[in-house]
C-alpha positions, 0 to 999 in steps of 0.5 A, spaced: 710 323 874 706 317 876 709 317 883 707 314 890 705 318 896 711 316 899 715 319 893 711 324 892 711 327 899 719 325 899 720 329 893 716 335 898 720 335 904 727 335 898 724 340 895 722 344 902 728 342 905 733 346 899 727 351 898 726 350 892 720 349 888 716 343 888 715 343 880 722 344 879 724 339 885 719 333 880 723 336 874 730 333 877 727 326 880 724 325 872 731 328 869 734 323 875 730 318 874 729 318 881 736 317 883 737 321 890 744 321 888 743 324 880 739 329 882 744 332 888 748 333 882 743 336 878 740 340 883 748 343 884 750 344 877 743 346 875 739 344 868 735 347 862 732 342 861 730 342 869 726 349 868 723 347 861 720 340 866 719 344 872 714 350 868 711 345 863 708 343 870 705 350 872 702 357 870 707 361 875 711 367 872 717 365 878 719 358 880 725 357 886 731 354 886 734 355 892 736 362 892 735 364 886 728 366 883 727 364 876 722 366 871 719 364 865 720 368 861 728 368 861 727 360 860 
């Protein structure tokens, strides 16, 4: 993601903010096309192809998505 510092730490504090792993907070602004509208939606309804994105970007077992605990080898 060729993102600013501006829209990296933005993307931190949405991710923070949802307690949701920043890995996966990147995968949904790529899907969204950095639409803060579109990745809402995606964030709510949740994504597939968010979670294949968001461990492409990590060697971690576990990310988080808000509440829920997703690990890779479910994905």
């Amino acid at each position: 993601m060729n993102s600013t510092k501006k829209e990296i730490h933005d993307i931190r504090s949405w991710a923070n903010i949802r307690e949701t792993s920043i890995e996966i907070a990147e995968a949904i602004f790529e899907l969204a096309n950095n639409d803060e509208k579109l990745a809402e939606q995606i964030w709510e309804e949740g994504s597939d192809e968010v979670l294949q994105r968001a461990f492409a970007k990590t060697k971690a077992d576990k990310l988080f998505w808000g509440e829920q605990t997703i690990e890779r080898k479910n994905v």
